[in-house]
N, C-alpha and C positions, 0 to 999 in steps of 0.2 A: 504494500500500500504506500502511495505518494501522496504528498500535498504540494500540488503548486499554485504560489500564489499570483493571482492574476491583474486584479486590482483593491484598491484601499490597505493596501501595504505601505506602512508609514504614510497616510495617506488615509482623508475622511469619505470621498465620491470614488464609485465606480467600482463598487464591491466584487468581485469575482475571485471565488477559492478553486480549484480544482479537484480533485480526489483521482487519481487511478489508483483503480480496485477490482482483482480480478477479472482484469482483461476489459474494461470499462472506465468510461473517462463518465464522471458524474459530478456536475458545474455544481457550488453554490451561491445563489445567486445571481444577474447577470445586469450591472445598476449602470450608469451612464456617469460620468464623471462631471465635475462640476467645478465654476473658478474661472481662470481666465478663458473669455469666449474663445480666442483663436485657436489657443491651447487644446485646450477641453472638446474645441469641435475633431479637430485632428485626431485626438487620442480615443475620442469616442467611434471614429471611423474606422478603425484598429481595433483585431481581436488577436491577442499572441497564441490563439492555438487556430484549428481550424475548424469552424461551427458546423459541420457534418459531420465530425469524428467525433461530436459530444454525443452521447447515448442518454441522459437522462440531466434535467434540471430542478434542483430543490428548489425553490422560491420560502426563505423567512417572511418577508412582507411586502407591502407594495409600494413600498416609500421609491421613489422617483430613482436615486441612485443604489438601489436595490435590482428592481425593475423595469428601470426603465429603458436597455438597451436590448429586452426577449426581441419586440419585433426585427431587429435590424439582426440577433442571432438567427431567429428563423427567415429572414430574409436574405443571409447568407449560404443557407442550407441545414441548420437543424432541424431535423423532423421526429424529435422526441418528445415523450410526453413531459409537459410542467408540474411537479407535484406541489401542492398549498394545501393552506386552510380555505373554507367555502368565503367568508367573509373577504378574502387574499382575493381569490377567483373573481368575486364579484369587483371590488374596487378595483382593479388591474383592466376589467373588461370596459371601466368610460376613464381610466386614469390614463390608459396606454392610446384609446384612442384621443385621447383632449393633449398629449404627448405629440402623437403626429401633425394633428390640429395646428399648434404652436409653433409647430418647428417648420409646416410650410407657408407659415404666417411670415413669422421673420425671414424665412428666404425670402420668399415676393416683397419685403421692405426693405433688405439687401441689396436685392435687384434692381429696385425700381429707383432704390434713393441712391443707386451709382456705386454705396458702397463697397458693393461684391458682386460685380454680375454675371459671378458662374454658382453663386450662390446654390444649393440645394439641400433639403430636410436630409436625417439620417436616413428616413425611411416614413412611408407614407401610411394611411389609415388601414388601405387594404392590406399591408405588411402587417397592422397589429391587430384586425380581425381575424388575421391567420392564425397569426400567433395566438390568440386569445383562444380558438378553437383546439388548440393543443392543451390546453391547462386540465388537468383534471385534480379537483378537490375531495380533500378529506378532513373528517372530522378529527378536534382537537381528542389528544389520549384514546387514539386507535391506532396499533402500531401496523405499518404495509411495509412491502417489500420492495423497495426501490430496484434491485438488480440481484446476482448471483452473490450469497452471504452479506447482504447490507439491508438491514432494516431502520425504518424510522419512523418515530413517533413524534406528531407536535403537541407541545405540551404551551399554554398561553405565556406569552411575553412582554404582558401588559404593555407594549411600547406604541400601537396604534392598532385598530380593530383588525382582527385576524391576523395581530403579527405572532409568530412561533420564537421558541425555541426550539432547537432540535435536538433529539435522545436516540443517538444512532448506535445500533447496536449489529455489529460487525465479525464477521469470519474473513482470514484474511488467509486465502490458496494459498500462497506466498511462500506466509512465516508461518503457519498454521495456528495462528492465534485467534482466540475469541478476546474482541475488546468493544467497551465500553465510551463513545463518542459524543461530547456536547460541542453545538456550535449555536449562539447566543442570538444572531441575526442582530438587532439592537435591542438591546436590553431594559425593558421599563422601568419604573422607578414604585413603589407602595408608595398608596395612600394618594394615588391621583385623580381627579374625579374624573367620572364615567366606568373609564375600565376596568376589568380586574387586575390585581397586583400580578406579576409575574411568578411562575411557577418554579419553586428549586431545581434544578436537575440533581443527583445523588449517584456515588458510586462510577464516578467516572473512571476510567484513565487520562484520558485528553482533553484538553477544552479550545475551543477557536472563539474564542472574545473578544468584542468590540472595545474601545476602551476612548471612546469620545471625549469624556470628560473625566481622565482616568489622574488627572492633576487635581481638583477643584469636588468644592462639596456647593449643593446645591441650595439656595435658602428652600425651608419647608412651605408648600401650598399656604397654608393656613395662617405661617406670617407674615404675609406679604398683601391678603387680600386687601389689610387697610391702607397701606400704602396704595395700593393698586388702585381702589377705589376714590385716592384724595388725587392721582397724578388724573381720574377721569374727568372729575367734580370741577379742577381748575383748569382744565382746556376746556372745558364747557362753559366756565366762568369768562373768558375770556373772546366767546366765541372761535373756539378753531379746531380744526378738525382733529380728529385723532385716527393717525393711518395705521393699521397694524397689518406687516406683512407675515403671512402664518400659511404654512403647509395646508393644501388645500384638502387632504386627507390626517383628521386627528388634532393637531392642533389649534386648527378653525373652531371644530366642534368642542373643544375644552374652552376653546372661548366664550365660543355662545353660552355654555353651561356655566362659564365665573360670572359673566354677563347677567342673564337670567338671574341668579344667585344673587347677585350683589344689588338688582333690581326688587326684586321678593322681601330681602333688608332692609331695606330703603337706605343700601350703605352708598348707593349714587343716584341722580335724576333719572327719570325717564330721560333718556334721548335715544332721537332715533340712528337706526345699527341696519348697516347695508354688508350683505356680503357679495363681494362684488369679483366671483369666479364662477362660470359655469362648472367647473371640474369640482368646488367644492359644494353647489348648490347639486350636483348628481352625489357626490360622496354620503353630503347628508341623508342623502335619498338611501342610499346604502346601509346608514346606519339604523335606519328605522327598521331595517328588517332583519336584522341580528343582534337581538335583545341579548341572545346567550352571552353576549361579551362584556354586556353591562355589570357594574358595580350594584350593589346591595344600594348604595344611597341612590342611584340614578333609577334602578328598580323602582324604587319608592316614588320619586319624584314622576315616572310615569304611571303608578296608579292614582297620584292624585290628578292626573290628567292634562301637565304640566309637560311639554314637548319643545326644548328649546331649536330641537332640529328643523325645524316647519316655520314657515311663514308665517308674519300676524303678532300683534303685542308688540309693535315696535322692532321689528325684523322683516327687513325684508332682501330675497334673493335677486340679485338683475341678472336677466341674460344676456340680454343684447348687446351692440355696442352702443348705441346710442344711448342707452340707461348708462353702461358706465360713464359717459363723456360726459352726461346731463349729469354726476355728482360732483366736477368741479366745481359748479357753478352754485350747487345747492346749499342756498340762504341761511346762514347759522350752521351752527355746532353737529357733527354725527361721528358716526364710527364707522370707517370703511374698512372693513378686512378683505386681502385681497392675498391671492396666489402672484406669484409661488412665496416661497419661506426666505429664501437668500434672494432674493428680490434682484433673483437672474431673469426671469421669462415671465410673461403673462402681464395682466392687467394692472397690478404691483408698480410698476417701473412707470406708467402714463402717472399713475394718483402721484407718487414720489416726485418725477420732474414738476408735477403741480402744487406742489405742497412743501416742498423744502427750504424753501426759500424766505418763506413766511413762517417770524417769529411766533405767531399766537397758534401756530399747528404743533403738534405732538405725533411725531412715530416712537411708538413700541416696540422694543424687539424684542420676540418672545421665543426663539430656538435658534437652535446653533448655526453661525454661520461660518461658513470653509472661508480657507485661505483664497484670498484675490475676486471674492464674488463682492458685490455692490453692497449687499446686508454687511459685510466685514466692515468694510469701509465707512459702513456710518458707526459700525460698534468702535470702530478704533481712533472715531473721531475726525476725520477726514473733513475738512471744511470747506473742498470744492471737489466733487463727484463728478464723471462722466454717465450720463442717462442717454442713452440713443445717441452716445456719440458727440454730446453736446455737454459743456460743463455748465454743473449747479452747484451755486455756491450755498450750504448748508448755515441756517437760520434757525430753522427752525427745534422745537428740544426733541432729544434723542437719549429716550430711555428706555433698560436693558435688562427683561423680567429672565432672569436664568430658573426660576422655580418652577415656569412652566414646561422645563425638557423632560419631553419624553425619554430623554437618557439617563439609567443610573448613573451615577456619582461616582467619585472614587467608594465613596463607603459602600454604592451598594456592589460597584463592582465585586470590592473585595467578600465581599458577606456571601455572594452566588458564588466567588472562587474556593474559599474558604467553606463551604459547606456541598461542595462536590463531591466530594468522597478522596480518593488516597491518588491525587494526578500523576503522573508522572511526566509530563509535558504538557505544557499550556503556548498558545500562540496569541499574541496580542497583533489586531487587528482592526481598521476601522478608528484609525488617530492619530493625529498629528505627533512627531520626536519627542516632546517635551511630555506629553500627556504619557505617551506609552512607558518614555523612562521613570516617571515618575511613579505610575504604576507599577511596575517591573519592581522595583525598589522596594515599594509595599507589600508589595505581594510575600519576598522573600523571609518573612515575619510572619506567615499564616499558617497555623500548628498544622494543616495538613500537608504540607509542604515541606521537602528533606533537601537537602542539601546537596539534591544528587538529581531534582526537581527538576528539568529543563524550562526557562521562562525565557521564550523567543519571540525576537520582533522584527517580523520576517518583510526580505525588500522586494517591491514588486519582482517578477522573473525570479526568485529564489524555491527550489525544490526542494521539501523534505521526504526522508525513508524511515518506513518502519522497519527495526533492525529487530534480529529472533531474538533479542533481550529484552523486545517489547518497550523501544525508547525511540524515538524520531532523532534523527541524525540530519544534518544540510547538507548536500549532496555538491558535487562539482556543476551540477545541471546549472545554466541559466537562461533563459526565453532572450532573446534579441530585441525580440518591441517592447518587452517588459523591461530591459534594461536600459534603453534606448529615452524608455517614461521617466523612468526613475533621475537619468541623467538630466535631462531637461526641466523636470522638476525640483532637481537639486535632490533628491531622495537619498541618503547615505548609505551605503552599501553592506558597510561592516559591523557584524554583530556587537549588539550594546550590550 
């Protein structure tokens, strides 16, 4: 058994793991990379192995650099099935197409405005209705059979609805070993509203974890709401908008829900709340019909007959474009949440170039954003931004709610590592050098953990082996294009 890593090695976008395993190449994940456009267009164009040799795709969830690159796999020649949760299934099937949507949106504005005009999408709508017809869905804690000795169970990953963990449990022709496999997908956090908390995995040997925020503790939901609620209270005081760019799967809907909440309180005014993404007004749509994922309080609050997801009460969905264009203009104080999250693509970047510049507006940043994307740059302060190409000079206030990421913590990292059973290898993946070292560090402190431990923080194109001692070893293997990434992204090669 092999692990090559494909992408989000030292590195937050463009998840792909590898596995061969008895005779079998089995992807995990297959996410689109994110950050600087020209960069990121290019290396998303590029897959370092070959997408017909792949036999089989786990899919953890549907988050955009997860997911987001299956159509242009099966548009190079995958013809295997995708395995998920049903909730995975369903949001993939208008995330992947609102995916294509976008991306031949900004070519034809590429095109037209001279910028680029050989401009073209990765891949088009008919690529991800293909692709979407390959997905086949299974229920959370039913273990299937991926391929010859590889089984896998999703167990919930409270990280967004129908995100997994995985619990793979493995025969290995090889070395003839029976082992024990967790990989994290991302990791949620307890105690967040809506979802359930994520699931322990136990008794592992290995672990493939994300480690986003594997530096940094998060503040808790519950101290922040007053804050949260006094930073609504005086941008409404002042008349001006309040922009929040938020993933249009998951953390839109935990907004609506602090929203609604902090409405019910009367810990902020009425004002009126636009969510202004077709991809998240279809997600909502999504989550109304898989309750199974809801939280015990979110439960409740739907028997009182209380549905932040839907339209009415001071929420309303636009689809069009002209609804969005009509909310620059619109008279007094709202709340516009808009896709995407890094306030790379989508409707997000139009309200931004109209809104930043005036002092009496407020964006929120409410999840993580990657190196070199637009959301960074306002988190890091930046005081003249490029939007479509055109600089904005930043006015207006810009504050940074970290309590709402859907990513465990360093703490809770350690607490899922730390309560896995006896590892004897762990891969840190899915984060930036600092975060991962800092993890790494931690980690070496965690009574399940000996001394003889392997904690690797593997570079993209880096290959590991299962040796018949039952330990992962780094092999002399390295991928060309995966090395080729790493270079130009500055990526360090040598194990920390």
């Amino acid at each position: 058994m092999k692990i090559e890593f494909s992408g989000a090695a030292r590195h937050v976008t463009g998840s792909k793991h590898l596995l061969h395993l008895n005779g079998k190449k089995i992807l995990l994940d297959c996410g689109l990379f994110q950050g600087r456009r020209k960069q990121a267009a290019k290396w998303n164009e590029m897959f370092p192995f070959e997408a017909k040799d792949i036999d089989v795709l786990v899919l953890s969830h549907a988050h955009i650099d997860h997911s987001g690159a299956i159509p242009l796999l099966v548009k190079k020649g995958f013809e295997g099935p995708i395995y998920c949760t049903h909730a995975t299934r369903d949001l993939c099937a208008v995330m992947l197409r609102d995916s294509a949507y976008i991306q031949q949106r900004d070519a034809e504005y590429m095109r037209e405005s001279g910028k680029d005009p050989l401009a073209e999408p990765l891949y088009g709508i008919e690529d991800a209705d293909k692709a979407i017809a390959q997905f086949r869905s299974v229920n959370y804690d039913h273990k299937f059979k991926v391929s010859d000795g590889a089984f896998v169970t999703f167990r919930d990953a409270g990280h967004i609805l129908g995100s997994a963990v995985e619990e793979w449990e493995i025969h290995d022709n090889d070395t003839h070993q029976d082992i024990r496999f967790g990989f994290t997908g991302d990791l949620g956090r307890k105690d967040l509203p809506v979802l359930k908390d994520p699931v322990q995995l136990e008794n592992l040997d290995f672990l493939l974890t994300e480690s986003t925020y594997g530096d940094r503790l998060h503040d808790e939901i519950k101290d922040v709401e007053d804050k949260f609620a006094a930073s609504l209270n005086e941008a409404y005081e002042r008349n001006g908008k309040i922009i929040i760019p938020a993933f249009a799967m998951g953390r839109t809907q935990e907004i609506l829900y602090m929203l609604k909440k902090l409405v019910i309180e009367k810990k902020i005014k009425p004002i009126p709340i636009f969510v202004d993404s077709p991809l998240a007004s279809a997600a909502s749509e999504v989550f109304q019909i898989h309750p199974e994922c809801y939280d015990e309080e979110m439960q409740d609050l739907i028997r009182q007959g209380i549905n932040p997801f839907i339209s009415g009460e001071g929420v309303q969905f636009t689809s069009s474009v002209d609804e969005s264009k009509a909310l620059n203009k619109f008279p007094g104080s709202c709340v516009i949440i808009s896709a995407s999250g890094m306030c790379e693509f989508g409707r997000i970047r139009h309200h931004l170039a109209n809104s930043v510049q005036d002092d009496k507006n407020l964006v929120l940043i409410v999840g993580f954003q990657a190196e070199n994307t637009l959301g960074r740059k306002l988190v890091e302060g930046d005081k003249s931004v490029n939007i479509f190409g055109e600089p904005h000079t930043v006015n207006s206030q810009i504050q940074i709610y970290n309590a709402f990421s859907g990513h465990a913590d360093q703490k809770g990292l350690l607490r899922f590592a730390g309560d896995a059973g006896p590892i004897r290898d762990v891969f840190l993946v899915h984060g930036e050098s600092d975060q991962q070292n800092a993890l790494a560090h931690k980690m070496k402190d965690l009574k399940n953990f000996t001394k003889e431990t392997g904690i690797h923080i593997p570079c993209p194109g880096e290959t590991y082996e299962l040796t018949s001692e039952k330990r992962f070893v780094r092999t002399h293997e390295m991928n060309e294009i995966s090395m080729q990434f790493a270079t130009e992204c500055e990526i360090l090669s040598e194990e920390q």
